[in-house]
N, C-alpha and C positions, 0 to 999 in steps of 0.2 A: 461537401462539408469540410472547412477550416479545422484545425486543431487537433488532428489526429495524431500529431507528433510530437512527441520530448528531447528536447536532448541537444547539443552541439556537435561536438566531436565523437559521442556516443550515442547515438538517434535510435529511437525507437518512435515507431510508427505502426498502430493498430489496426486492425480494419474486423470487420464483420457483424452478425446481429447478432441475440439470447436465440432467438426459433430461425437463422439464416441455416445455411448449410455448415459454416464450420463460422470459429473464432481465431485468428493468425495475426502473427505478426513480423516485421521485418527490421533486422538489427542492423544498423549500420555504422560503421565505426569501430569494431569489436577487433582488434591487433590477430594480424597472422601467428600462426603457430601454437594457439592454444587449445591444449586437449581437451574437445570435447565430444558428447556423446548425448541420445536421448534420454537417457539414463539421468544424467545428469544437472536436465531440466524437470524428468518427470517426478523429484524428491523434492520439488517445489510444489509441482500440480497437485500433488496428491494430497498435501495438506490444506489447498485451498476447495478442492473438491468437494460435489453434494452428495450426499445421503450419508453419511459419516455416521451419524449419530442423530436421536430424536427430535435434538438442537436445530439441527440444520433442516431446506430442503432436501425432498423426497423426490427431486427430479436426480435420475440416474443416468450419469455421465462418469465414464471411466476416465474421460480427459486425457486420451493419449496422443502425446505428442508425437507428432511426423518433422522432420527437421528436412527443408525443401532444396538447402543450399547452401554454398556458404560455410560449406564442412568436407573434407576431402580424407580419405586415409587417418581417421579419428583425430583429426584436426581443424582449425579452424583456416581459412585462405588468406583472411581482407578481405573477401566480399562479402554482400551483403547475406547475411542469414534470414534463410523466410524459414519459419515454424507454422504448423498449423494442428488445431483440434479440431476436429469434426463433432459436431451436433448430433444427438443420435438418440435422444428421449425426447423432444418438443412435444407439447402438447397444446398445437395453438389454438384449438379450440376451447380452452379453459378462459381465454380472452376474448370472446366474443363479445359477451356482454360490456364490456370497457371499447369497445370499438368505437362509439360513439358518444362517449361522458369520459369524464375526467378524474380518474384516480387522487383523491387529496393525499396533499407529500409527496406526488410524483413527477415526473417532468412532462408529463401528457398534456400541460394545457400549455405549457413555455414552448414546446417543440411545435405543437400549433401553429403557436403568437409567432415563432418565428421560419417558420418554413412551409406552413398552410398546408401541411401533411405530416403525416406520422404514423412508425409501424409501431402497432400497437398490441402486437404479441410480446409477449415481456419485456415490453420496454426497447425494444431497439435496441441502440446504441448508447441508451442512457440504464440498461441493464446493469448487474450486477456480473454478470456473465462476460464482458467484456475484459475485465482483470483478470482474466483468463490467460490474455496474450500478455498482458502488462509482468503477470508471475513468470511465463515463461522466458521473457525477454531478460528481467532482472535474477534470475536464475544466472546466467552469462557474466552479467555485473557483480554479481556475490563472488561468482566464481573467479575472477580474476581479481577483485580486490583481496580475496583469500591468498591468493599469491605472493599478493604484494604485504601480507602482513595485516589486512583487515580486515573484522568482521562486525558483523550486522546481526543484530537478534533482538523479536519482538515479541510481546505476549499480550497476555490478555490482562490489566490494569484493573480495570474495574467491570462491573455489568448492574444495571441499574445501581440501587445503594450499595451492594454489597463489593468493597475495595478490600485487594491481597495485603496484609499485615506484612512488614517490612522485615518483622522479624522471624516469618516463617516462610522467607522469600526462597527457593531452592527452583533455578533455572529448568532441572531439570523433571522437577512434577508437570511443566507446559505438556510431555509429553504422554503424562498418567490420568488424563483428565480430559473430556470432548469438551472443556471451553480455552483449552489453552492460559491457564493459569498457571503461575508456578508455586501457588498456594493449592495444597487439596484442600486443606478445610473451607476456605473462602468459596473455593469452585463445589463445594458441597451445598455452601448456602447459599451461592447464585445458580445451581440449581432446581433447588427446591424455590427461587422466587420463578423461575423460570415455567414450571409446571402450574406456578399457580396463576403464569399472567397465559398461559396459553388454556387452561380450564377456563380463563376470561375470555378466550379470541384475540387476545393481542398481544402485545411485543415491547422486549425491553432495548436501550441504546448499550453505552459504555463506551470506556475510554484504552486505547491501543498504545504500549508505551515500547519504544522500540533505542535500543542504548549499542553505540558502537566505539568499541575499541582498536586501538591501532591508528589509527587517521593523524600523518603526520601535521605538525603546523604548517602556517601559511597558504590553506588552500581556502580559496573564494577570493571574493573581489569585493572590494569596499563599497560601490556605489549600487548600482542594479542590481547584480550578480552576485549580492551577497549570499553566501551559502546560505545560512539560514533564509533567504527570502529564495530561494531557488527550491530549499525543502519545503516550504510554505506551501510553492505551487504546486510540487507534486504532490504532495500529502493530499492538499485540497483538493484536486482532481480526482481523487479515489470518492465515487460516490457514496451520498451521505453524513460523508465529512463536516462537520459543524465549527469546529476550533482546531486549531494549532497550538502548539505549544513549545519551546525550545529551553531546558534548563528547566529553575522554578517556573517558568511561565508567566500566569498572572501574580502569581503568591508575591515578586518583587513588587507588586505594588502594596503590600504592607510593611516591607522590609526597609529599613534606613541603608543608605550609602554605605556606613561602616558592617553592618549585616551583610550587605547583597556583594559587595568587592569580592574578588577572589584574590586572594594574597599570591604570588609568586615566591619561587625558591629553589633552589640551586643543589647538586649534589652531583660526585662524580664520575656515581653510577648511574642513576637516572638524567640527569641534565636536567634542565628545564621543566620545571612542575608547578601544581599550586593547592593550597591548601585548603581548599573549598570550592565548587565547580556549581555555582548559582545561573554562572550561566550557560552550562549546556554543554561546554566546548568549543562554542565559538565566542568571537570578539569583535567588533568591526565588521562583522559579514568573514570575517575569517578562521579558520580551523585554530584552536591554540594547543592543539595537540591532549589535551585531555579528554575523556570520554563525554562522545555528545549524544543528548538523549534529547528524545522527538515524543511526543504526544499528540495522537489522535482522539480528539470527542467524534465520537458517531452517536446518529439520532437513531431512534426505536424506527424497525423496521417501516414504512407505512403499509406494505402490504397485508392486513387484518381482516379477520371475519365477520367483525361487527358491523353494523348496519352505519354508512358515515353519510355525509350533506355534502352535496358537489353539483355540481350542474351538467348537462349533455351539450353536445355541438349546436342545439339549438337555443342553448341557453335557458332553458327551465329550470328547477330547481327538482333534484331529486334525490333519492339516498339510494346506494350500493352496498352489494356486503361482497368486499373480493373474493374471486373463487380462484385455484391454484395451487399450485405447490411455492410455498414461498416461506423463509427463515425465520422462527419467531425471534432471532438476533442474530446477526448479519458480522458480530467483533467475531468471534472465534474464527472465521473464515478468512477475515478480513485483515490478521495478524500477519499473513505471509504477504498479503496486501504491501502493507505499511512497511513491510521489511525491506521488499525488492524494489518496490517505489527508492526509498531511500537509497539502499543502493547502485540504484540506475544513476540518481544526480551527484553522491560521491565520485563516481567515478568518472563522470563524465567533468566534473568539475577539478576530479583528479590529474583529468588530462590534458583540460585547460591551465593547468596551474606549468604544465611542462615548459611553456615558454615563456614563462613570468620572469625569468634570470638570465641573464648574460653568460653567466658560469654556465649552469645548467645547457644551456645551447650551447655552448664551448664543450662541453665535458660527454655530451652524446655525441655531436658531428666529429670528435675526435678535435676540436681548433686546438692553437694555442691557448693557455692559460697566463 
């Protein structure tokens, strides 16, 4: 299987199933000498973890990280870092019945169409369980761009209709509340919609908004490699992902030219600023040093209890009612998701940008100036 990898100069590369023996991953690219410890991946795992709360799956995973390599004397080498979780609640006979029909909303008939096999205990490889290693890896990348002066933080935006009020915005309610809002009252009434879609058997989506400070200008590339099209990818790549968004997103399409600009301005204490940030912090596929903020749509779970219409490997037509332990909304988990995704392609992008200057390669190998 192709495409298990992210990344250039800071690669990550996943491997494993939802019901395999464990979920790991291998970092490569991560700079010698950086203090690290399990500890300090497992304040990632543990917010993406199941059985938290009512919200989430009831499959029980302590999600503890083993760090395999790649660490020496509470540091890191330059080689590569393998991590790994082990599996240890699987319950793969709750998927029998899907062993031969097709989950609607899931990738069970694509994974077919293209590889004429498929594990079909939670999903394989198209699991949700997978951002497992993705969290642990970008755990590493938060971590170092912390060093450098940046940081990353995402919450919980919206859940079905019910969106956090701008002006009872307080970062730090994400952590007083199991949807990761940083509105209580809002996360009060996307709960109460949440009890009533799951008294239904089914499941609501929402939107993951994730805003990073610190990130100097000039990083990304104008053409391919535009930062924002490189966050695109990752973003996308988190299952169930529907939309991106960078800045207002779509909203500039009702906005005029003199609305959506962001004015520049000068001062000299700050430097370089601007008096409006429509677009996100980036410009040209490039960083412009103001806070850039990222937006995930995720769809409502598909995994539901309701009786649905899909067809079997023989192609009949018949209906399922999924059985499982499965998230009647998949954002609250999915915020640490968005977070270390993000992180992972700042910094790897961060450290593509190192040989973008003459100076800058002058000024690390020691040259003249």
């Amino acid at each position: 299987m192709a495409g298990s990898s992210f990344g250039n100069l800071f690669r990550v590369t996943t491997w494993g199933e939802s019901h395999g023996r464990g979920i790991g991953v291998v970092v490569d690219g991560c700079p010698a000498g950086l203090p690290l410890c399990e500890e300090d991946i497992q304040v990632y795992l543990d917010r993406r973890k199941p059985g938290q709360s009512k919200y989430t799956t009831m499959r029980n995973e302590a999600d503890k990280v083993e760090i395999l390599s790649g660490v020496f004397e509470g540091k890191t080498t330059g080689t590569p870092i393998s991590m790994v979780v082990w599996n240890q609640d699987q319950r793969s006979k709750d998927y029998g019945d899907i062993a031969v029909s097709y989950r609607p909303g899931h990738a069970d008939y694509t994974y077919d169409a293209k590889y004429g096999f498929r594990d079909y205990r939670g999903g394989g490889r198209s699991s949700g369980r997978e951002t497992t290693a993705r969290v642990a890896a970008g755990a590493i990348a938060a971590k170092i761009l912390k060093e450098l002066g940046v940081t990353v933080t995402a919450y919980t935006k919206s859940l079905g209709n019910v969106v956090i009020e701008e002006s009872r915005f307080d970062i730090a309610m994400r952590e007083e509340n199991p949807l990761n809002m940083p509105d209580n009252k809002a996360a009060e009434q996307a709960q109460e919609l949440l009890n009533k879609k799951m008294s239904e058997m089914d499941s609501v989506g929402g939107v993951v908004e994730c805003f990073v400070k610190g990130m100097p200008a000039g990083v990304g590339d104008p053409v391919f490699d535009k930062l924002d099209a490189n966050l695109g990818k990752a973003i996308f790549s988190i299952g169930a992902v529907k939309a991106v968004e960078i800045g207002d997103g779509i909203k500039v399409t009702t906005l005029s030219g003199a609305e959506d600009n962001d004015g520049f301005l000068f001062d000299e204490e700050n430097g370089v600023g601007k008096y409006s940030n429509h677009a996100g912090g980036i410009l040209g596929g490039i960083s412009d040093g103001s806070d850039i903020i990222v937006r995930a749509s995720f769809k409502a779970t598909p995994s539901i209890a309701q009786k649905q219409k899909t067809i079997n490997h023989s192609r009949e037509n018949i209906e399922i009612a999924i059985k499982g332990r499965h998230d009647p909304v998949i954002v609250p988990r999915a915020v640490v998701v968005v977070e270390t995704m993000t992180a992972i392609t700042l910094l790897d992008s961060l450290l593509s940008s190192m040989t973008s200057r003459m100076d800058a390669i002058k000024k690390f190998f020691g040259g003249t100036q």
